[in-house]
N, C-alpha and C positions, 0 to 999 in steps of 0.2 A: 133246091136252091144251093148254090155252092157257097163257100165262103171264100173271101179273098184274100189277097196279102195283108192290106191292110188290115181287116178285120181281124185276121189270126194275130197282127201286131197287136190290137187293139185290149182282146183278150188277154195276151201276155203283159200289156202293160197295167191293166187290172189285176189281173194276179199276181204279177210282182208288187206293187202297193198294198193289195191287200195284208201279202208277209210282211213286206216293211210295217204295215201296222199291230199286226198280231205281236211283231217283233217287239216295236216299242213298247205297246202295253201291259206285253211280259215284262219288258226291264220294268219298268214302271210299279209294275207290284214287287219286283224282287226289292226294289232299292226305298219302297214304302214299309216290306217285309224287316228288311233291313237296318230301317231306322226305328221301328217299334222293339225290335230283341234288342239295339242299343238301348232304349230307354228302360225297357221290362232291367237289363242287366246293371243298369243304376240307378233303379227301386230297386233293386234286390242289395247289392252292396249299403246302402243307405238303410234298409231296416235289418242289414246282419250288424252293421253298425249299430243302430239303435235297440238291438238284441244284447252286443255285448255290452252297452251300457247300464241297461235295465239289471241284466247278469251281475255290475260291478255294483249296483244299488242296493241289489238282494245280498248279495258276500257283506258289506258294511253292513246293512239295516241288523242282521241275525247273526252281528259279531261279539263275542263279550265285553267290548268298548261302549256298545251303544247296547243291550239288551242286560247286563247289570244296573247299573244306572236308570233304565228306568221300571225296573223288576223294584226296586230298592225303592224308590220316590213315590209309583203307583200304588207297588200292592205290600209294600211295607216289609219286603223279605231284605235281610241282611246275607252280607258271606257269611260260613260256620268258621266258629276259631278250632281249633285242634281238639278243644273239651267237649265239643258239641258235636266230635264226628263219632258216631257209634259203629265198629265191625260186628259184623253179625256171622256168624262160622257158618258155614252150608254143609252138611253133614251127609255121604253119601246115603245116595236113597237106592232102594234095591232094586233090584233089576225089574223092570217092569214088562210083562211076556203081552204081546201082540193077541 
């Protein structure tokens, strides 16, 4: 059986649709691909944000502004005045061998 013109048409125009479609469904994922790294890229900006806040919570909470004062209130320790500081001499020690 031979084939004919049109059918040799017939085919080509089958296979060209078919690319046309492989086509689209490539863009298709790229521009899905594409709108997901937008979002992943701001959640990530939004919790390095809410990184550096947490960061500026911790610097305050463990500063001598707020950790004297309640050192002082809870566990009853005062600052030392100047009578209450004791220097202790450290006295060279000898050489200790390996």
């Amino acid at each position: 059986m031979q084939i004919k013109g049109r059918h040799w048409l017939m085919v080509w125009l089958v296979f060209f649709v078919c690319v046309l479609l492989a086509i689209a469904a490539r863009q298709g994922a790229g521009f899905r691909a594409a709108r997901h790294l937008g979002e992943l890229r701001e959640e990530r900006v939004a919790l390095d944000a809410r990184r550096a806040e947490l960061e500026r919570q911790i610097r305050v909470a463990s500063s001598r502004e707020v950790l004297v004062p309640l050192a002082e209130r809870l566990l009853g320790l005062h600052q030392p005045s100047d009578s209450e500081l004791t220097l202790l001499p450290v006295s060279p020690s000898p050489a200790v061998r390996p």
